[in-house]
DRENDOBA-263107 format. One record per atom (N, C-alpha, C): residue number from 1; residue in one letter; atom name; x, y, z. Coordinates in steps of 0.001 Angstrom, whole numbers, plus 524288, in hexadecimal, padded with zeros to 5 digits. Each point is the difference from the previous one (the first is absolute). Layout:
residues N
<r i="NUM" aa="a" at="CA" u="X" v="Y" w="Z"/>
...
//
This chain:
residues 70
<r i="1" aa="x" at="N" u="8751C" v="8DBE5" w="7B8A8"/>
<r i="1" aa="x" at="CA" u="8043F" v="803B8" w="7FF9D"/>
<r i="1" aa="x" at="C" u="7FDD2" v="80580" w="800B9"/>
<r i="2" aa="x" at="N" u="8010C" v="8027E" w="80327"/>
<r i="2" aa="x" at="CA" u="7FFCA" v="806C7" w="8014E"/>
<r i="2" aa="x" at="C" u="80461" v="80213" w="7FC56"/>
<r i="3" aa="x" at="N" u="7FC40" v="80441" w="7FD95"/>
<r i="3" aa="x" at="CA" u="80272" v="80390" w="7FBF4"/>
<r i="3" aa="x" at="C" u="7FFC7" v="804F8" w="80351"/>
<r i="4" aa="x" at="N" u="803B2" v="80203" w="7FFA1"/>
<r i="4" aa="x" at="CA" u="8002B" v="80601" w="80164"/>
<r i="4" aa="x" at="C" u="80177" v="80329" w="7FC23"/>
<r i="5" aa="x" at="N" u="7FADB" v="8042B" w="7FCE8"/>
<r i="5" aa="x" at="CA" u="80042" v="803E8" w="7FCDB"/>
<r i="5" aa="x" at="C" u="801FB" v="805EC" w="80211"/>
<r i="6" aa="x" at="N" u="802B6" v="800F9" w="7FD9B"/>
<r i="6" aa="x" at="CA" u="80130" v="80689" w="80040"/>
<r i="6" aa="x" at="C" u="7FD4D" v="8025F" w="7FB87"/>
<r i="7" aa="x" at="N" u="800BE" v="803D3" w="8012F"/>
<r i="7" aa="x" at="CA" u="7FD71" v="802E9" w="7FD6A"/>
<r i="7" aa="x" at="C" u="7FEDA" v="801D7" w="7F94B"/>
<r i="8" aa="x" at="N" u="7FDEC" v="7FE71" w="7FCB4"/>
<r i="8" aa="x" at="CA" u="80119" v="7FF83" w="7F9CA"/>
<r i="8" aa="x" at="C" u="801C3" v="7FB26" w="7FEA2"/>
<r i="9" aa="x" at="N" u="80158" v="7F968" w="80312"/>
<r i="9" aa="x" at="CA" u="80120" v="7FCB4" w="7FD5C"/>
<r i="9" aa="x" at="C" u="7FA07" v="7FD10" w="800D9"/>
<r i="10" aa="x" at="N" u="8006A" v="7FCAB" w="7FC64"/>
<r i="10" aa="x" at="CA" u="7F923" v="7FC2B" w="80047"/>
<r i="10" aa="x" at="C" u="801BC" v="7FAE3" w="801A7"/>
<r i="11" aa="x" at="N" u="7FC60" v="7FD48" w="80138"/>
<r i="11" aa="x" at="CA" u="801EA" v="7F9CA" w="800A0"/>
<r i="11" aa="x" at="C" u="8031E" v="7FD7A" w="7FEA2"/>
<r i="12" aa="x" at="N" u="7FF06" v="8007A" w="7F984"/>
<r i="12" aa="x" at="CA" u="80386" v="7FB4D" w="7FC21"/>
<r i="12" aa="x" at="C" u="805B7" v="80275" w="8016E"/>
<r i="13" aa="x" at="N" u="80115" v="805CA" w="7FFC4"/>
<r i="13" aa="x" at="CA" u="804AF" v="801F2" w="7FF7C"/>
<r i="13" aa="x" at="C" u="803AA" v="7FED2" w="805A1"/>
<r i="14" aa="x" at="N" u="7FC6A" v="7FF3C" w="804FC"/>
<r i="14" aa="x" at="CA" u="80293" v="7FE9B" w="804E8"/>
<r i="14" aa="x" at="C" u="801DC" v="7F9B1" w="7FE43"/>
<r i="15" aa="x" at="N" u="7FB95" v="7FBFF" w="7FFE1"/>
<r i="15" aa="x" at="CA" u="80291" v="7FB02" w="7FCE7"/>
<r i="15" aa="x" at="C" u="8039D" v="7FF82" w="7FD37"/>
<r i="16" aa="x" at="N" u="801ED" v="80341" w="7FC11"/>
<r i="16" aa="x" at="CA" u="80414" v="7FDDC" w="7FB49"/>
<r i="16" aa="x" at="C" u="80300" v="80441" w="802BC"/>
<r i="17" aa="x" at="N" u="80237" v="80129" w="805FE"/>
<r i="17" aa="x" at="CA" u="80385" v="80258" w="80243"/>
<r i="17" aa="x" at="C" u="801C1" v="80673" w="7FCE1"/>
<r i="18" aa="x" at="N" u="7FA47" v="801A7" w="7FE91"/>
<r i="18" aa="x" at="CA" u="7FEB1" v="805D3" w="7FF1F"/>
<r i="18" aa="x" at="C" u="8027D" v="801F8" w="7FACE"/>
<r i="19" aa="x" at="N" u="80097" v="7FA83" w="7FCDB"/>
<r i="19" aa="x" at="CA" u="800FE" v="8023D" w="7FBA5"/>
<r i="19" aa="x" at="C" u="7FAAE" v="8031D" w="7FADA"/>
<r i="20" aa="x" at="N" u="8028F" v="80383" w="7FD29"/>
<r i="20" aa="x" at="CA" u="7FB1D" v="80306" w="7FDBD"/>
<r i="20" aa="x" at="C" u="800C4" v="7FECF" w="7FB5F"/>
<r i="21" aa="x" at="N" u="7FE6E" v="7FAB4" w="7FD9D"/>
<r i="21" aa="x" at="CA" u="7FE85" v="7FDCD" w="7FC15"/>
<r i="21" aa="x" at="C" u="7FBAF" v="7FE5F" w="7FD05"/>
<r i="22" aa="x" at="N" u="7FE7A" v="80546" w="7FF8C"/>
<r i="22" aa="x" at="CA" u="7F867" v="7FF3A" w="8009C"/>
<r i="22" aa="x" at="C" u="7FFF2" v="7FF87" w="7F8DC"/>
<r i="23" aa="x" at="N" u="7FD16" v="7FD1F" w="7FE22"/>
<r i="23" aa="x" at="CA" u="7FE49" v="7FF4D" w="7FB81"/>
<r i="23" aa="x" at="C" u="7FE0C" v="80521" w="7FD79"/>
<r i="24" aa="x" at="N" u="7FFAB" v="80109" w="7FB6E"/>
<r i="24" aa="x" at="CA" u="7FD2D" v="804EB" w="7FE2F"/>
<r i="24" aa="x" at="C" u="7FB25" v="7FCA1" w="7FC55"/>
<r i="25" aa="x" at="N" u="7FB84" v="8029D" w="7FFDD"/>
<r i="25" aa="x" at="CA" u="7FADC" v="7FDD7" w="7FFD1"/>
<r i="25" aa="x" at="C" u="7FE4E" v="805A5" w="7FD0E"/>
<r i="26" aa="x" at="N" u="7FDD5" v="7FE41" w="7FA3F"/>
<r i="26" aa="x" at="CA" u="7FEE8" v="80478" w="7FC3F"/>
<r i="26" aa="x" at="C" u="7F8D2" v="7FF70" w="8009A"/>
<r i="27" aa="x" at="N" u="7FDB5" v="803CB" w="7FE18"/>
<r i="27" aa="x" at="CA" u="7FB46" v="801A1" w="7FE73"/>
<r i="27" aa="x" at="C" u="7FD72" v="7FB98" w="7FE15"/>
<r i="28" aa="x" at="N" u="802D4" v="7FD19" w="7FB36"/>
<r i="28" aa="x" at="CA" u="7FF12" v="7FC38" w="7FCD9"/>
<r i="28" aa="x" at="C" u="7FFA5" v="7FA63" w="80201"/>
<r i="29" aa="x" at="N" u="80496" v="7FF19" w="80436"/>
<r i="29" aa="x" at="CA" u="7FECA" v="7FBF7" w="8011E"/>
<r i="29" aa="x" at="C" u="7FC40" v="80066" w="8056F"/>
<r i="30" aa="x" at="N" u="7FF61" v="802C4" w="80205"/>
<r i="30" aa="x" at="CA" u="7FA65" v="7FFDF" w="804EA"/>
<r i="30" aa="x" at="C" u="7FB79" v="7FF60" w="7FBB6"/>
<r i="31" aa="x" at="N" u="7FF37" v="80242" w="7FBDC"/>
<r i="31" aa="x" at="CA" u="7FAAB" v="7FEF7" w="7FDE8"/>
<r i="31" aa="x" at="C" u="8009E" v="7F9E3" w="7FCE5"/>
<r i="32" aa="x" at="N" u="802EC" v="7FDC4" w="7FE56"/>
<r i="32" aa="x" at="CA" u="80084" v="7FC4D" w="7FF06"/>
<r i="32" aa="x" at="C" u="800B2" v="7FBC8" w="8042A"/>
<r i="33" aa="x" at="N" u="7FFF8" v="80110" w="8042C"/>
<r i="33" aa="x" at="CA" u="7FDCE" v="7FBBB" w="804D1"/>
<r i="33" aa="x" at="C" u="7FCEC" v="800DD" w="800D1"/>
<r i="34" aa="x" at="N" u="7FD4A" v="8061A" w="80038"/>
<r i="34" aa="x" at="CA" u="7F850" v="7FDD3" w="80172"/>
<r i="34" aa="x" at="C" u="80055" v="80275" w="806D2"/>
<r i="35" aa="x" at="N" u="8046A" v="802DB" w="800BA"/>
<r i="35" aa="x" at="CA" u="80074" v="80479" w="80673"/>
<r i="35" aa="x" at="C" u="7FB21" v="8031C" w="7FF2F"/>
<r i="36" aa="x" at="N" u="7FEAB" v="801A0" w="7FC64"/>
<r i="36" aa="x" at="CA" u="7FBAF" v="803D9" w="7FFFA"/>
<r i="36" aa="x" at="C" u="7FA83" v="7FEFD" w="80133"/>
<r i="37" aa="x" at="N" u="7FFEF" v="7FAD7" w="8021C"/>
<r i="37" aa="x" at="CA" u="7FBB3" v="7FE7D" w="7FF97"/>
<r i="37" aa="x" at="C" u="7FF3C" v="80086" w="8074C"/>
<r i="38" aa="x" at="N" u="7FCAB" v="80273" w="803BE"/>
<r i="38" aa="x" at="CA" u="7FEF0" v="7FF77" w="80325"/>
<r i="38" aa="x" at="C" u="7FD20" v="7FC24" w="80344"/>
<r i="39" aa="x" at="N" u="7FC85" v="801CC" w="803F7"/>
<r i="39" aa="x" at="CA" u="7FC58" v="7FBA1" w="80424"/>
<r i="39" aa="x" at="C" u="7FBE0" v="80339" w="7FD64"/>
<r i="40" aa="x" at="N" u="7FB9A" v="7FB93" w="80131"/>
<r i="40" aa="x" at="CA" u="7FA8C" v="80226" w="7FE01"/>
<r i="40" aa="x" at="C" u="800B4" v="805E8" w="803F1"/>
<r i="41" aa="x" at="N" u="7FBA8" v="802E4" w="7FE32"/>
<r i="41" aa="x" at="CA" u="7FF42" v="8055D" w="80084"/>
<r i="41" aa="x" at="C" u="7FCEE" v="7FFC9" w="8072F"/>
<r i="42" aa="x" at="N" u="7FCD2" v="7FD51" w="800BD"/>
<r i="42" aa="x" at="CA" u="7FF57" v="7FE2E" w="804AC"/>
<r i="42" aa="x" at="C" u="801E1" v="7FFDF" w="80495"/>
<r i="43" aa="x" at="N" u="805D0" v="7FCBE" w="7FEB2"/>
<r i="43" aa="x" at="CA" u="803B8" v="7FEC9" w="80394"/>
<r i="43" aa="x" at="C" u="806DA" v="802DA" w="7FF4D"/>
<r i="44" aa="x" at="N" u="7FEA4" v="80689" w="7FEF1"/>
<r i="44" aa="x" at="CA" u="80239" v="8024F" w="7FFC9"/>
<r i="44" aa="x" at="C" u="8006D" v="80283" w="8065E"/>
<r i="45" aa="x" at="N" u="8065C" v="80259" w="800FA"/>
<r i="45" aa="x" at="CA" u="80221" v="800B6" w="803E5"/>
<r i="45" aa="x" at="C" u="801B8" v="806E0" w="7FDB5"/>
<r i="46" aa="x" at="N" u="7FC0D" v="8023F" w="804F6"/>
<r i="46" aa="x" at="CA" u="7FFF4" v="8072F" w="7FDDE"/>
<r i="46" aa="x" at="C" u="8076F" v="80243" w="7FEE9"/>
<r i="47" aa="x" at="N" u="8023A" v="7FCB0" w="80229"/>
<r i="47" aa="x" at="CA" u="80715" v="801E9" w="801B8"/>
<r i="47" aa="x" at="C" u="80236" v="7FF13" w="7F9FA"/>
<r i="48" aa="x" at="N" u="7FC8D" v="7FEDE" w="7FC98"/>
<r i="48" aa="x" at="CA" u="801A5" v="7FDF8" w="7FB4F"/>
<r i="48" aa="x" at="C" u="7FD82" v="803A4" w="7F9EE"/>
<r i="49" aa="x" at="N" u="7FD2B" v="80311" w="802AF"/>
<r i="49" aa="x" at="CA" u="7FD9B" v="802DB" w="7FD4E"/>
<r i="49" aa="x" at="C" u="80388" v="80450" w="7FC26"/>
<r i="50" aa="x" at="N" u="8036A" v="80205" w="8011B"/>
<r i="50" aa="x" at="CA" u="803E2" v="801D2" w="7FCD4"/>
<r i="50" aa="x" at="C" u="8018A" v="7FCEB" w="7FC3B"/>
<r i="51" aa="x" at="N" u="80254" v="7FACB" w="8013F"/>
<r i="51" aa="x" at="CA" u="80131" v="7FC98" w="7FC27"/>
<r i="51" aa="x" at="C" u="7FC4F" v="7FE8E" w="7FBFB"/>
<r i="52" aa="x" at="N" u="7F9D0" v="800B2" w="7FF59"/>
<r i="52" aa="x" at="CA" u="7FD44" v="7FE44" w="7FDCB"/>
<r i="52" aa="x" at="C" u="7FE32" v="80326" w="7FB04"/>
<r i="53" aa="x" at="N" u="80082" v="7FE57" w="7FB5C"/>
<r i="53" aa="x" at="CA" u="8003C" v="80229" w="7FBA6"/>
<r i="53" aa="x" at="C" u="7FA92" v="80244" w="7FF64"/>
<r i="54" aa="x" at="N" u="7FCBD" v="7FA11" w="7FDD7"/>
<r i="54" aa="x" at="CA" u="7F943" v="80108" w="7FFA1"/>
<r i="54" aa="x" at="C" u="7FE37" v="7FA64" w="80140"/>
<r i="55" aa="x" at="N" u="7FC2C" v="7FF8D" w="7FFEF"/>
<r i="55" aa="x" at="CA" u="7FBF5" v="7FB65" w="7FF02"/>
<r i="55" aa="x" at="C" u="7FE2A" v="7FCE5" w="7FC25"/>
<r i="56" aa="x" at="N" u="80039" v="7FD19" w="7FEF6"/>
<r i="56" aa="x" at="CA" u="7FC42" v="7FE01" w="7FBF6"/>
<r i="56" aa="x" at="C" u="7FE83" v="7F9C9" w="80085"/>
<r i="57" aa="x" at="N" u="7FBA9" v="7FE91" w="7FE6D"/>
<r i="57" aa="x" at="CA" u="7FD46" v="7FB09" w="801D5"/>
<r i="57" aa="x" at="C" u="7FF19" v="7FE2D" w="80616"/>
<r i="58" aa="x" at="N" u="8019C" v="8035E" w="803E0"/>
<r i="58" aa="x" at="CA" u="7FDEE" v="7FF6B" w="803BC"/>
<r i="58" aa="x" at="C" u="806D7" v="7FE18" w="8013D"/>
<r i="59" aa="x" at="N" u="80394" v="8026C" w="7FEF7"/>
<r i="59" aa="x" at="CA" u="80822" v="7FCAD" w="80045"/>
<r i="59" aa="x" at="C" u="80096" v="80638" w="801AA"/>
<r i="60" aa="x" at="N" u="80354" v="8012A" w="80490"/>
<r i="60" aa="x" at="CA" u="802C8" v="80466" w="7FDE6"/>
<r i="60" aa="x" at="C" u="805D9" v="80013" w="7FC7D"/>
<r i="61" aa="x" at="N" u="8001C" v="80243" w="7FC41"/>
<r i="61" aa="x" at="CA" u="804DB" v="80167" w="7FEA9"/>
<r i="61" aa="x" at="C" u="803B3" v="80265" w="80315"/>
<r i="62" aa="x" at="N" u="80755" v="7FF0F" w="7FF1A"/>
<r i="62" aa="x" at="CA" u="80118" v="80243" w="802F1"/>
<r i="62" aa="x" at="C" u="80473" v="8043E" w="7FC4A"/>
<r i="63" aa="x" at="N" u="80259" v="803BC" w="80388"/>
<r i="63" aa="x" at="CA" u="80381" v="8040D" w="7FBDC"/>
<r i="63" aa="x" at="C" u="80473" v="7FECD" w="7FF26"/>
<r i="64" aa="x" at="N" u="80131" v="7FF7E" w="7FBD0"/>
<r i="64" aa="x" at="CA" u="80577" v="7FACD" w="80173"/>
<r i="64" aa="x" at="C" u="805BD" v="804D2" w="7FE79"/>
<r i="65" aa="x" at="N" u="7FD1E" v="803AC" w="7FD3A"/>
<r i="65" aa="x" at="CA" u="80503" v="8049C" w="80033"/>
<r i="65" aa="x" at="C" u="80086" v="80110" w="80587"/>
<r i="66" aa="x" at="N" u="7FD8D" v="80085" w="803DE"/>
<r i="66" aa="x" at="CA" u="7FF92" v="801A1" w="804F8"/>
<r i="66" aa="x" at="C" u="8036D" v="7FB31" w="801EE"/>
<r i="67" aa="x" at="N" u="7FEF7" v="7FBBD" w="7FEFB"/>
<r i="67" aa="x" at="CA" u="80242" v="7F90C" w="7FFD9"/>
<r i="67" aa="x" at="C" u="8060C" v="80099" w="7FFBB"/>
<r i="68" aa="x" at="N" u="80232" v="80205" w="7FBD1"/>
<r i="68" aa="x" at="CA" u="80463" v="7FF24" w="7FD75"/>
<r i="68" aa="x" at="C" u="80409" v="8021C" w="80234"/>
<r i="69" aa="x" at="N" u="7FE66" v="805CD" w="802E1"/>
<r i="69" aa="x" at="CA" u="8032C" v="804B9" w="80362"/>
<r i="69" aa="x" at="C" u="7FFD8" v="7FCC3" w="80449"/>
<r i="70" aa="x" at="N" u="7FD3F" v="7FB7F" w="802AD"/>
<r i="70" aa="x" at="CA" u="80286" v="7FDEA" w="80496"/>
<r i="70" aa="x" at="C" u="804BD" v="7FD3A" w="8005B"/>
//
């Protein structure tokens, strides 16, 4: 199936015939799934570098307030 996007709708929203029924997703529950947890530090992609909080154990973290505004 060919989707044709305009401009400001995303995938799912062309599928369910552009309705804007997007879930709301709190602070609390991204850290309680474990989103913050990145790709090893290694196999980091530079286009992502804004998103990236800090490091630690060799994981990047990611900014999930930065997360939440998407």
């Amino acid at each position: 199936m060919l989707l044709s996007l305009t401009k400001g709708q995303n995938r799912a929203e062309v599928e369910q015939g552009g309705n804007r029924n997007v879930a709301q997703v709190t602070l609390k529950q991204l850290l309680e799934a474990g989103v913050h947890f990145g790709h090893q530090t290694s196999r980091w992609n530079p286009k992502m570098r804004t998103y990236i909080f800090t490091a630690r154990n060799g994981i990047h973290i990611i900014d999930l307030q930065k997360t939440v505004r998407l």
